[in-house]
C-alpha positions in Angstrom: 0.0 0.0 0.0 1.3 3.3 -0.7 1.7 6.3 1.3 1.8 10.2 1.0 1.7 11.5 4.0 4.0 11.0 7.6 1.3 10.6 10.4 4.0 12.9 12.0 2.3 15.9 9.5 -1.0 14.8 10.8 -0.2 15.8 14.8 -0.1 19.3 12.7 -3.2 19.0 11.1 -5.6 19.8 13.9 -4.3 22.8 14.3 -4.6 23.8 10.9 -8.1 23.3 11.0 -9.6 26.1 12.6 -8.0 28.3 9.9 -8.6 26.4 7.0 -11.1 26.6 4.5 -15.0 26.8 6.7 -17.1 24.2 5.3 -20.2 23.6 4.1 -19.5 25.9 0.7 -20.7 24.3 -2.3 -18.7 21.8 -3.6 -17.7 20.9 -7.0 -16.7 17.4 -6.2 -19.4 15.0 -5.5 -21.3 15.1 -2.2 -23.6 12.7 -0.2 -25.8 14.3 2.2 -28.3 13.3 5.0 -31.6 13.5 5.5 -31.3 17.4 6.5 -35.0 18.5 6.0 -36.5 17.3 9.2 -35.4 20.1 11.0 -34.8 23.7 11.2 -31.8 25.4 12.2 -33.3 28.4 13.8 -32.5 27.5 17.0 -30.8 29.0 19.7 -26.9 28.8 19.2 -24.9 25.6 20.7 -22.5 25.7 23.5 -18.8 26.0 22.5 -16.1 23.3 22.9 -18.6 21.1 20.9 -15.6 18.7 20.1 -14.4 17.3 23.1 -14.3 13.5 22.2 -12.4 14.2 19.1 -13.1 12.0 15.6 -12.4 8.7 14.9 -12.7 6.5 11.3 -13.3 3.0 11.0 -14.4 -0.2 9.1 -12.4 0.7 5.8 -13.8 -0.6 2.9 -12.5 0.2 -0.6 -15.1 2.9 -1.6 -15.8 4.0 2.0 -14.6 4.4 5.9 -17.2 5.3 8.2 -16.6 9.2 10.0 -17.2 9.3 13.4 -17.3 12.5 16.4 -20.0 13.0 19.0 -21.0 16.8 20.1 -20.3 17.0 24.1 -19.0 20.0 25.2 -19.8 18.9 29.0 -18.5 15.2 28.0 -19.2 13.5 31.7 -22.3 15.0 32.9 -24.5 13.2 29.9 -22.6 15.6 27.1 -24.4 19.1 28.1 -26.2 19.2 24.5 -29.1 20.5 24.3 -32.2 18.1 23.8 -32.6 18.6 20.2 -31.0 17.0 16.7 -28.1 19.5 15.6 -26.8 19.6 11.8 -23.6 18.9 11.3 -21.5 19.5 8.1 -18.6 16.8 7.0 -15.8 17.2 4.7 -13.5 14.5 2.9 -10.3 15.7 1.1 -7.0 14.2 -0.3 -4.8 16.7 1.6 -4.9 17.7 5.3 -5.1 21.1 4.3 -8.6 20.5 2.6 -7.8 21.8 -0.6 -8.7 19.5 -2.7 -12.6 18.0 -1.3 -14.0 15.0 -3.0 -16.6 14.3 -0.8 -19.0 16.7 1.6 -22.4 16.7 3.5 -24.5 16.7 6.4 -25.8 14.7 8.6 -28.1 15.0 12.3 -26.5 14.5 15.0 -29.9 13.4 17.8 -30.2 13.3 21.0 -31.1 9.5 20.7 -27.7 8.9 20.4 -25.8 11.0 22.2 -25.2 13.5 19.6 -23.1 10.9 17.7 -22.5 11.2 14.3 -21.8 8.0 11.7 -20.9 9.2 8.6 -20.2 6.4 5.5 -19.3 8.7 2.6 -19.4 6.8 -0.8 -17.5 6.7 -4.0 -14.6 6.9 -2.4 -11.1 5.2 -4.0 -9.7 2.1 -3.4 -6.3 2.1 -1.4 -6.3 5.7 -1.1 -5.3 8.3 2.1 -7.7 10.5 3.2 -8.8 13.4 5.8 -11.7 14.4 7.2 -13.3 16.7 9.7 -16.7 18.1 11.1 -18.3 21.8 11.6 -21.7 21.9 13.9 -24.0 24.4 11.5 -25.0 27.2 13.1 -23.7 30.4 15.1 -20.1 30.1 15.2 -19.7 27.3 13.3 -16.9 25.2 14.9 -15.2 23.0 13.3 -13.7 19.7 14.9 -10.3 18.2 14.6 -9.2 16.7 11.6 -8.3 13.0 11.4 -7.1 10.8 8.8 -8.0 7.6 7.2 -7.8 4.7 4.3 -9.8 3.3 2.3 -8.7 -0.8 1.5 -7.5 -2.1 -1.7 -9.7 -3.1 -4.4 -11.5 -6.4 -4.1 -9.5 -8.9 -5.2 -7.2 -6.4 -6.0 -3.1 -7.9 -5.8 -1.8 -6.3 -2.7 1.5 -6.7 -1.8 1.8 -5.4 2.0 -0.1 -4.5 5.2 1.1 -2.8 8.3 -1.2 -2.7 10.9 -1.7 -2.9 15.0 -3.8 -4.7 17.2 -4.5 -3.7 21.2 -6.8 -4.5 24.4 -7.6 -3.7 27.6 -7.0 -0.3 28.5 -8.2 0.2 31.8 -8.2 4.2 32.6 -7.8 4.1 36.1 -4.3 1.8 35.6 -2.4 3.9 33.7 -2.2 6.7 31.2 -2.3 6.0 26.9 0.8 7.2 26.0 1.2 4.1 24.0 -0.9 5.0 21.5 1.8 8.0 20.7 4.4 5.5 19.6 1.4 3.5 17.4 0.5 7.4 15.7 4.3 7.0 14.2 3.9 3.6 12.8 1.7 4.7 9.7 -0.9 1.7 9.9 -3.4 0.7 7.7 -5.7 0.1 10.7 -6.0 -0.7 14.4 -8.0 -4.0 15.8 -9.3 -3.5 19.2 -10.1 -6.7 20.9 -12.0 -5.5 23.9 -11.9 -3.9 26.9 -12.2 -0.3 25.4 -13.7 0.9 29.2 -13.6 -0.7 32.2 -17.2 -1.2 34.0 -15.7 -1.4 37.3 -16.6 1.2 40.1 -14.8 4.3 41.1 -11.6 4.0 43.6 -10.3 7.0 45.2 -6.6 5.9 45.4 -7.1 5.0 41.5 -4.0 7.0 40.0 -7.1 8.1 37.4 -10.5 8.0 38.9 -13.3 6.2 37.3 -16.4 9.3 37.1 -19.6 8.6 38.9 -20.5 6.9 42.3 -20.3 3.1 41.3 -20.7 0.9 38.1 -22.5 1.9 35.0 -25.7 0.7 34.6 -28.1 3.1 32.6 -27.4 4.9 29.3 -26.1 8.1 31.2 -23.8 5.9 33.0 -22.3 4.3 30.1 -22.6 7.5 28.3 -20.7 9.0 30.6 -17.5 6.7 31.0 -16.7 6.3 27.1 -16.7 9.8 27.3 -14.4 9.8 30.4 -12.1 7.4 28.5 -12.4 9.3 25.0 -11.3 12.3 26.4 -8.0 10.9 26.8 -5.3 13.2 24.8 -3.2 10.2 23.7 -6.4 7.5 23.0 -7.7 10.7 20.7 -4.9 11.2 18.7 -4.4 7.3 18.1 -7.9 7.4 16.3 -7.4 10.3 14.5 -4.5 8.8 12.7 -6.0 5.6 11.2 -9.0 3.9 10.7 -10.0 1.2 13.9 -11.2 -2.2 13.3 -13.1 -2.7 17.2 -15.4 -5.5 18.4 -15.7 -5.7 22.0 -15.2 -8.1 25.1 -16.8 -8.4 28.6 -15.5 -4.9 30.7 -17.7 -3.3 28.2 -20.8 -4.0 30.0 -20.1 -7.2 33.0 -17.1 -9.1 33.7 -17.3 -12.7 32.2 -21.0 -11.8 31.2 -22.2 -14.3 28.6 -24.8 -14.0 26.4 -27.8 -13.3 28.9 -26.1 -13.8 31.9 -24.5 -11.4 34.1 -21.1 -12.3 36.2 -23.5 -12.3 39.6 -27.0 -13.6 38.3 -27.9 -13.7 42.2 -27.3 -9.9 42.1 -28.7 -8.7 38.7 -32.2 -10.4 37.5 -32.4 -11.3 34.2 -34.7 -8.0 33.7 -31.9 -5.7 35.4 -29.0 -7.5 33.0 -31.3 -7.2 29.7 -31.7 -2.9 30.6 -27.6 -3.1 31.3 -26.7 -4.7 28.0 -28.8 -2.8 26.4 -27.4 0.3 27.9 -24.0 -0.8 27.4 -24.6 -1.9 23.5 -26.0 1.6 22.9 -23.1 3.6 24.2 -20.9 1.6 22.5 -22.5 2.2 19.5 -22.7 5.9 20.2 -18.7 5.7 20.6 -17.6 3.5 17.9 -16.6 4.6 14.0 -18.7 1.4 13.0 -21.6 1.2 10.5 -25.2 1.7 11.5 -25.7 -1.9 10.4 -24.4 -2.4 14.1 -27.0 -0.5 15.7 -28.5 -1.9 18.7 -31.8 -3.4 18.2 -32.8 -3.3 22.0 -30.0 -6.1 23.8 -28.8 -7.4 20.0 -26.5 -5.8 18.3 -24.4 -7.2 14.6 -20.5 -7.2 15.9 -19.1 -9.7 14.2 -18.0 -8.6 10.6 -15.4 -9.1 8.3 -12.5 -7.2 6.1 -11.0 -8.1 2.8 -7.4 -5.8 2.0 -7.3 -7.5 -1.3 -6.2 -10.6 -1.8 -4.0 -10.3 1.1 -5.6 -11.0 4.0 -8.8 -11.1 4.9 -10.5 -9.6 8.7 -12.9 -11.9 10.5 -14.2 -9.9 13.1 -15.4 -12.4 16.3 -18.1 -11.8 18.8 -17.4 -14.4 21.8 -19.8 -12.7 24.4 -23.1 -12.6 22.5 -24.1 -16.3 22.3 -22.2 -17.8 24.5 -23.3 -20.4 26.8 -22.3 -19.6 30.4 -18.7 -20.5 32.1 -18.4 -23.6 33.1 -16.7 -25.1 36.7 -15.1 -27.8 35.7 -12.9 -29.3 32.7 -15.9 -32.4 32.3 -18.4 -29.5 31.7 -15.9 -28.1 29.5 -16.0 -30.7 27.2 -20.2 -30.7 26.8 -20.8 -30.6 22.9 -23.6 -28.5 23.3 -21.7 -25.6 24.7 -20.4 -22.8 22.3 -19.0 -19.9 21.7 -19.8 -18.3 18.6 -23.5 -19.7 18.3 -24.1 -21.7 15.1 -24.7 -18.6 13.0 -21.4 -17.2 13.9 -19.9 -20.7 13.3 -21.1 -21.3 9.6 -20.2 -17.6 8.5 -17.0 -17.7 10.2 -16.2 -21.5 8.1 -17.8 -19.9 5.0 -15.4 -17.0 5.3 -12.5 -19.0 6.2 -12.8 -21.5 3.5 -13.4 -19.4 0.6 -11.9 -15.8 -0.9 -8.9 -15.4 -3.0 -7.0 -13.9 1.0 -3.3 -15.7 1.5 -4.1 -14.8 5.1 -6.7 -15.2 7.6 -6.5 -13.1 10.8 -9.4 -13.8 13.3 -9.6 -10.6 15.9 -10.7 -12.2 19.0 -11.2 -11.7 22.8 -10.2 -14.1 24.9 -7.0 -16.7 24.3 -7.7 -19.5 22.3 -4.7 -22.1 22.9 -4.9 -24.8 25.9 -2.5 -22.4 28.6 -2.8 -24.9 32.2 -2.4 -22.1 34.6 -0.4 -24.7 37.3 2.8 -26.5 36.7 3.4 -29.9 37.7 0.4 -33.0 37.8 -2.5 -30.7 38.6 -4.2 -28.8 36.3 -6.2 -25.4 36.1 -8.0 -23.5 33.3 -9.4 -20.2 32.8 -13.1 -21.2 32.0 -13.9 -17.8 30.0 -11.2 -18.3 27.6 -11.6 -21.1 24.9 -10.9 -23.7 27.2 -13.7 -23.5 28.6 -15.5 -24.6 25.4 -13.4 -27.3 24.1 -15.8 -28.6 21.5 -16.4 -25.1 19.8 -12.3 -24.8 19.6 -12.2 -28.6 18.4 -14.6 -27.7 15.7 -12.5 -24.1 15.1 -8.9 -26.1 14.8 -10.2 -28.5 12.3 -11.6 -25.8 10.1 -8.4 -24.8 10.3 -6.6 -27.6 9.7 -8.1 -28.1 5.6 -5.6 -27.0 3.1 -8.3 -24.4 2.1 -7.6 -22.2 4.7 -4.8 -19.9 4.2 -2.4 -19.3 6.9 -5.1 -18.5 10.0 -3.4 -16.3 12.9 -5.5 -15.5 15.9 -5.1 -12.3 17.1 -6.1 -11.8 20.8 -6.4 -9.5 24.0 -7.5 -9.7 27.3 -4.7 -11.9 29.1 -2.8 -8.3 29.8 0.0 -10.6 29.4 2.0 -11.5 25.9 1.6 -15.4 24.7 2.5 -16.0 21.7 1.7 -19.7 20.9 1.1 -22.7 18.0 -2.9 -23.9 17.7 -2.5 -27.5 17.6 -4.8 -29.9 15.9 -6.1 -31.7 18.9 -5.5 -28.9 21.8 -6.2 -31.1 25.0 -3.2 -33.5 23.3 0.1 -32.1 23.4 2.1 -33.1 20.0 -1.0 -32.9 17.5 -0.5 -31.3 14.0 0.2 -27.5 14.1 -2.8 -26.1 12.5 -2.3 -22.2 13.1 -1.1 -19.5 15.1 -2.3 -17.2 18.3 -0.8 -13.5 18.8 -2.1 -12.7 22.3 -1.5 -9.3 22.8 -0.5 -7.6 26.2 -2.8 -4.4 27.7 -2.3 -1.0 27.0 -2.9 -0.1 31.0 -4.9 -2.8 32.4 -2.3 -3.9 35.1 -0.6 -1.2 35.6 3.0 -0.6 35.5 5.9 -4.0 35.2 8.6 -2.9 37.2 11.5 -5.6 37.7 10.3 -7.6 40.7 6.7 -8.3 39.0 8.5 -9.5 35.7 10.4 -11.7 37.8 7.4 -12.9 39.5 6.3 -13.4 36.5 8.6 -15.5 34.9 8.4 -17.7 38.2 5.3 -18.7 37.7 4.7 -18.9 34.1 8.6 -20.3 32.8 8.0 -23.7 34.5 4.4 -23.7 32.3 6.1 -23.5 29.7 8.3 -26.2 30.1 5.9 -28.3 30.0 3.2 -26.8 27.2 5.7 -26.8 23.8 3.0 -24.7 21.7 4.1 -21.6 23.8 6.9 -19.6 22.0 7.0 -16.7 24.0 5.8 -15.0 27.2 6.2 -11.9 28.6 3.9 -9.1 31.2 4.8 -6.3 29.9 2.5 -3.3 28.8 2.1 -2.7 24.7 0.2 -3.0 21.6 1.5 -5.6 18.9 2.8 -4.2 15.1 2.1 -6.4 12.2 3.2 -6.2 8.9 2.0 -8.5 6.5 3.9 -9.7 2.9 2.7 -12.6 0.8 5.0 -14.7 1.9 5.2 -14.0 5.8 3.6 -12.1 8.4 6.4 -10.4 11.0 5.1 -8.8 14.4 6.5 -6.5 16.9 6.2 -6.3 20.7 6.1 -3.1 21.2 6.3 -2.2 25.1 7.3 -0.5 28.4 7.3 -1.0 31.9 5.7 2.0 32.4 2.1 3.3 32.5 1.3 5.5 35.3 3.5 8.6 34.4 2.2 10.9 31.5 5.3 10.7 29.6 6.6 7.2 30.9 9.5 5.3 29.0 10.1 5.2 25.1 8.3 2.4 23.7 10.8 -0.4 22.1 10.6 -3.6 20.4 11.1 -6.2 22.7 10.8 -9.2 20.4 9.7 -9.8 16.8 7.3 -13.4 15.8 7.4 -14.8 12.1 4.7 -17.0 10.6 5.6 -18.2 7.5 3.3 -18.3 4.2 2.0 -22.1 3.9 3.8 -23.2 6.9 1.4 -22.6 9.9 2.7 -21.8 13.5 4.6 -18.8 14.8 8.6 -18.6 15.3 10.2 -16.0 17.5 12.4 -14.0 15.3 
């Protein structure tokens, strides 16, 4: 994929953009425009600071990315808009100066939906760098920051490379984002989140960054109110305004270990009180997100799981292991029920039919939770992590052998939540150590959740886990350090980058560095470390 622009120029572009060109001039270049006739703008004029969340892109196809901001110029106390739908103007242009506008319009941004705004311009080209900012209409007309995005190859189209990221689990009360300032200068395609985008938890005073409000979010306000918390972040702003994100979601987004209808403490929240919460949760994450409206809630359902072709490189399969899950099990017999699942059947058959067909040299799953066997005790006795794929042996049978046919290129499962890195071979038959190699898992570390890794927790770690490891020969590499994970795809191998520090809780913290580099080779499945 080619490039024109540094993402180092784009750090200037924001400022550029109060001075640049106003919008919502006629335009000679082609325009799409929302349905702007149902109401008037004589209205009294909007609060200032409008733009507090920032803009994000996302879901790149090759003739569109959807645009993304939310008015909120009193971002934790329910967004301080007004209780009425608000025009707002959007441009599109080659150059961050906005010279040269190929695509413009408008759209409503309602009070519905928290004054979010999902724009999915059209005609747009194949491959191509773009920028893109927002203006409210009215008195004043301010205009937002401007962010920058990419459209995907042609379908089908021969694509030679692919750089892009993939991060979890960034818990705002752990740690600051700085991380994301070393991912603006890696000039990626796109960035998979793989859940935990907020952290449900409850407010702690010694927190080194309180959580807002008085206990766990549980209504739309409350939601509402900590994405915006977390999207006022400096650092997590600037990391969505360089590149289009890829996001599905895990269980900190609304319950820990909630599955399907079931909350973590179904003695504490009726099935009525969970339903409301999830469909709370869904909604604010849907206000938040640069996804399409074809994932717009529909009361507690919502479409997550998608998928992304980058021509006939590698193809996105976007997973949703929370939705239709059957609940956690206790025990390994359990485990083993073949009526338990994790993707549903629907999921199942559209993930096989993706996977088995397409011109793609590469499959890379985004996932949630870790999908190779990892016993958590060394020595004779054994212990699992019942939320994780483990804990659904028969759906992961049924995954491995899909990935086992010769029709499948080159699967790699790409992974958060562990807050750990595990890098690791998917074997054939999991529970049986020595099985064929069928694929590999990149389980990313967290970009807070954790906290900072000084020396004595590494060792700590290494304790417990390095005697694991002796005994489980599909690991390759472990390591507890904080970091996002840098791929870059060819068509004959896929190379990936640790990228980490010790630590989190100091605005500025450490330089980020490579701290070790994986290789999976084209038609030869498993991971190597470099």
């Amino acid at each position: 994929m080619t490039d024109s622009l540094s993402r180092r120029r784009l750090l200037g572009a924001a400022a550029v953009a109060a001075a640049s060109v106003g919008l919502g001039a006629p335009a000679a270049a082609a325009a799409t425009t929302g349905t702007s006739t149902a109401y008037t703008s004589a209205r009294p004029p909007l609060p200032s600071g409008l733009f507090t969340l920032g803009v994000a892109s996302g879901d790149p196809l090759p003739t569109s990315t959807v645009l993304w901001t939310r008015l909120a110029p009193d971002p934790i106390a329910g967004g301080g808009m007004p209780e009425r739908a608000v025009e707002v103007q959007w441009e599109v242009a080659t150059d961050e100066r906005f010279r040269r506008v190929v695509r413009r319009g408008s759209e409503y941004a309602r009070p519905e939906f928290g004054h979010s705004v999902h724009v999915d311009p059209q005609g747009l080209r194949p491959d191509t760098e773009y920028f893109y900012r927002f203006r409210a209409a009215g008195t004043g007309g301010e205009i937002s920051p401007v962010g920058r995005t990419r459209t995907a190859p042609a379908p089908g189209a021969r694509a030679g490379s692919l750089r892009f990221a993939f991060a979890s689990c960034q818990n705002f009360s752990a740690g600051y984002f700085h991380l994301y300032r070393d991912l603006v200068q890696q000039d990626v395609a796109f960035v998979a989140f793989l859940g935990d985008y907020i952290y449900e938890s409850a407010p702690v005073a010694t927190s080194l960054r309180v959580h807002e409000g008085t206990g766990e979010p549980y209504s739309l306000l409350n939601y509402r109110n900590r994405y915006a918390q977390y999207r006022t972040d400096p650092d997590l702003q600037a990391g969505h305004a360089a590149a289009p994100w890829i996001v599905t979601l895990d269980d900190h987004e609304i319950d820990n270990n909630w599955a399907d209808d079931i909350p973590q403490d179904p003695g504490s929240q009726t099935p009525e009180a969970f339903r409301a919460r999830r469909i709370a949760a869904f909604q604010a994450w849907y206000e938040h997100m640069p996804v399409r409206r074809s994932s717009r809630p529909n009361g507690p359902d919502m479409q997550i799981f998608r998928r992304f072709d980058f021509g006939d490189l590698a193809r996105v399969h976007v997973l949703d292991t929370r939705q239709y899950r059957s609940d956690q099990v206790a025990t390994i017999a359990e485990a083993e029920d073949p009526s338990r699942t994790m993707l549903g059947e629907q999921q199942e058959k559209w993930l096989d039919a993706g996977l088995l067909s397409g011109p793609q040299k590469w499959n890379l799953l985004a996932n949630q939770t870790q999908v190779a066997t990892n016993d958590r005790t060394a020595g004779e006795a054994d212990s699992f992590d019942l939320d994780n794929w483990d804990g659904y042996r028969a759906s992961r049978r049924k995954l491995m052998d899909t990935f086992a046919s010769p029709r499948v290129a080159n699967p790699v499962v790409l992974t958060g939540d562990r807050h750990s890195t595990f890098i690791m071979n998917l074997e054939r038959n999991p529970e049986q150590q020595g099985t064929a190699v069928v694929g590999a898992e990149l389980c990313g570390t967290s970009i807070t959740s954790g906290g900072d890794i000084p020396p004595s927790s590494q060792q700590q770690f290494h304790t417990t886990y390095d005697p694991i490891a002796a005994e489980s020969p599909h690991w390759r590499y472990w390591d507890n350090r904080r970091g996002y994970i840098l791929c870059d795809v060819s068509r004959d191998r896929m190379e990936s980058t640790l990228r980490s520090t010790e630590v989190v809780t100091k605005q500025e913290g450490p330089p980020v560095t490579p701290a070790a580099r994986f290789v999976t080779e084209s038609g030869r499945r498993g991971v190597t470390v470099a």
